[in-house]
C-alpha positions as CSV (number, residue, x, y, z in Angstrom):
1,X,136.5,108.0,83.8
2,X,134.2,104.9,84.3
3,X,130.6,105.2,83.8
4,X,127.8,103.2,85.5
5,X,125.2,102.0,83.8
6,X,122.2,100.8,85.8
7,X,119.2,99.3,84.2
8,X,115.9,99.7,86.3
9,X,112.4,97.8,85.9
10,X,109.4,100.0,86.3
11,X,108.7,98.7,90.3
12,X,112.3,99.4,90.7
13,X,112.5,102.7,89.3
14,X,109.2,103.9,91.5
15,X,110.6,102.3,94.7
16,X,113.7,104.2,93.8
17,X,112.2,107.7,93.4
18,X,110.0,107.6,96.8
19,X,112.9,106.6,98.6
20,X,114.8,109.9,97.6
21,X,111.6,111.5,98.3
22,X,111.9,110.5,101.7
23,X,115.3,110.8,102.1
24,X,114.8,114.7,101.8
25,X,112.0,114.8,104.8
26,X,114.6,112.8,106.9
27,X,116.5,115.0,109.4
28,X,118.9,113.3,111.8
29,X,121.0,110.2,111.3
30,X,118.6,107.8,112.9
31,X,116.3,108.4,110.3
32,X,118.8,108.3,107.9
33,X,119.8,104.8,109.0
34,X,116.2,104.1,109.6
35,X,115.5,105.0,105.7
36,X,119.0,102.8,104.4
37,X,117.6,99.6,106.3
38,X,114.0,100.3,104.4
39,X,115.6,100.8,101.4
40,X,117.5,97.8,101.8
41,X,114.7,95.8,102.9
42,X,112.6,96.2,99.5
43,X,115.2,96.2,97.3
44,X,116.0,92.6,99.0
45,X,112.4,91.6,98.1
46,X,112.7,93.1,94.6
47,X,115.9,90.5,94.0
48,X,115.0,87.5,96.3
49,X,112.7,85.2,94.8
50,X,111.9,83.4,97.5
51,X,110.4,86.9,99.2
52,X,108.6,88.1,95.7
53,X,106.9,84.8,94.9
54,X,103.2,85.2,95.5
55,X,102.0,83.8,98.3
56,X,98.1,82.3,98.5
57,X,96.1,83.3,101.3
58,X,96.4,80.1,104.0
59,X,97.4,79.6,107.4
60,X,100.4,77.2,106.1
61,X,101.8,79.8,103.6
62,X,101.6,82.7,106.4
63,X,103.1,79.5,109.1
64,X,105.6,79.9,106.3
65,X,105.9,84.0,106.1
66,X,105.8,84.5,110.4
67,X,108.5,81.4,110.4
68,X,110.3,83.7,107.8
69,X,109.8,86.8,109.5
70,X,111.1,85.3,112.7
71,X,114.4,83.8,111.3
72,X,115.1,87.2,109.9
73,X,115.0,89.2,112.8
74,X,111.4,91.2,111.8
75,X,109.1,92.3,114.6
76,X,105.7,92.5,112.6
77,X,104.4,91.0,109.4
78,X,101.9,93.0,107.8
79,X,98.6,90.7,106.7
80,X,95.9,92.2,104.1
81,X,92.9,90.1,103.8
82,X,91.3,92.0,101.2
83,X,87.6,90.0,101.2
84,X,88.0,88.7,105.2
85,X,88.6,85.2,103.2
86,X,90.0,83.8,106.6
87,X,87.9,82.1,108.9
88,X,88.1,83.0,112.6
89,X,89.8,79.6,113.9
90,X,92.3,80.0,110.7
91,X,93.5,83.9,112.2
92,X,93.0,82.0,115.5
93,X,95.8,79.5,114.4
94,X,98.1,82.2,112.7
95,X,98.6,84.2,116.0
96,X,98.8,81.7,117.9
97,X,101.8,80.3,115.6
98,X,103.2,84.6,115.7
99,X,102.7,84.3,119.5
100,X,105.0,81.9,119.2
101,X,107.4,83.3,117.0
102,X,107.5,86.9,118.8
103,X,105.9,88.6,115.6
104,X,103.4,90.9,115.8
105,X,100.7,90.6,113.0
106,X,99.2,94.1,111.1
107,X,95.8,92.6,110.4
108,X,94.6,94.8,106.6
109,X,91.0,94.7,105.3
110,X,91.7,96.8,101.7
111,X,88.0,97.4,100.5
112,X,86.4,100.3,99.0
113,X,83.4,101.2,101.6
114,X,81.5,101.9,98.2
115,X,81.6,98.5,97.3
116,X,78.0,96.2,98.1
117,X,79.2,94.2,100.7
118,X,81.6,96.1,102.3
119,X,79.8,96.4,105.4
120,X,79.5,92.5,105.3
121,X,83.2,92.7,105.0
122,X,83.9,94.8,107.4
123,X,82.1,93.4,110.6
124,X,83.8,89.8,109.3
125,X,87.2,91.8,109.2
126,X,86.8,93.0,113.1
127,X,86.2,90.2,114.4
128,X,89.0,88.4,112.5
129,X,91.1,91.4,113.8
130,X,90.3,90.7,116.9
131,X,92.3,87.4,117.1
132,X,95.2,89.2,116.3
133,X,95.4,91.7,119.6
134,X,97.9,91.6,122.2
135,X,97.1,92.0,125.9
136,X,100.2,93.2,127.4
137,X,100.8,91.6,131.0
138,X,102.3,95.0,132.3
């Protein structure tokens, strides 16, 4: 009898366990396949270094992430500006560039409303949010 032996990081093992978390709430195959491609998608970023390498927040380095995105066959990057640090000609730039590229961009603001300043935040987050929305021509 041969006996695996696996050896799992901490982010590995969590990624691991919520996966077979959601594996029970999935019902037909689809979402079965569905789950498999997500699983394989992060464990892809866990082992691919060019994927896991931090990444500052610029208009090249997400250039860089939507070009990445597109060669990969994704449909939507998902882009957390945690203090609204991009200007509105920079988010400007980016979606044009996405535009280009087919990918859709999740614009994220991740800041406590308690926190001073969050309101500040928050009306610069909108209207950087707002360079990101797609008209549809239908």
């Amino acid at each position: 009898m041969k006996i695996l032996k696996f050896q799992f990081n901490l982010k590995e093992l969590n990624i691991l366990l919520a996966a077979l978390i959601l594996s029970s709430s999935y019902r037909t195959s689809t979402d079965k396949s569905r789950l498999i491609l997500m699983i394989t998608l992060i464990l892809n970023w866990i082992y691919n270094p060019e994927l896991s390498k931090g990444y500052a927040l610029s208009v090249e380095n997400l250039d860089e992430i939507i070009g990445f995105a597109a060669k990969e066959g994704f449909q939507f990057i998902e882009l957390r500006d945690d203090l609204a640090a991009l200007s509105i000609d920079e988010c400007k730039r980016v979606s044009d560039f996405a535009k280009k590229n087919q990918i859709e961009v999740i614009y994220e603001l991740q800041k406590n409303p308690l926190d001073s300043g969050y309101l500040r935040v928050f009306v610069k987050a909108l209207d950087n949010t707002a360079q990101f929305t797609q008209v549809s021509s239908e």
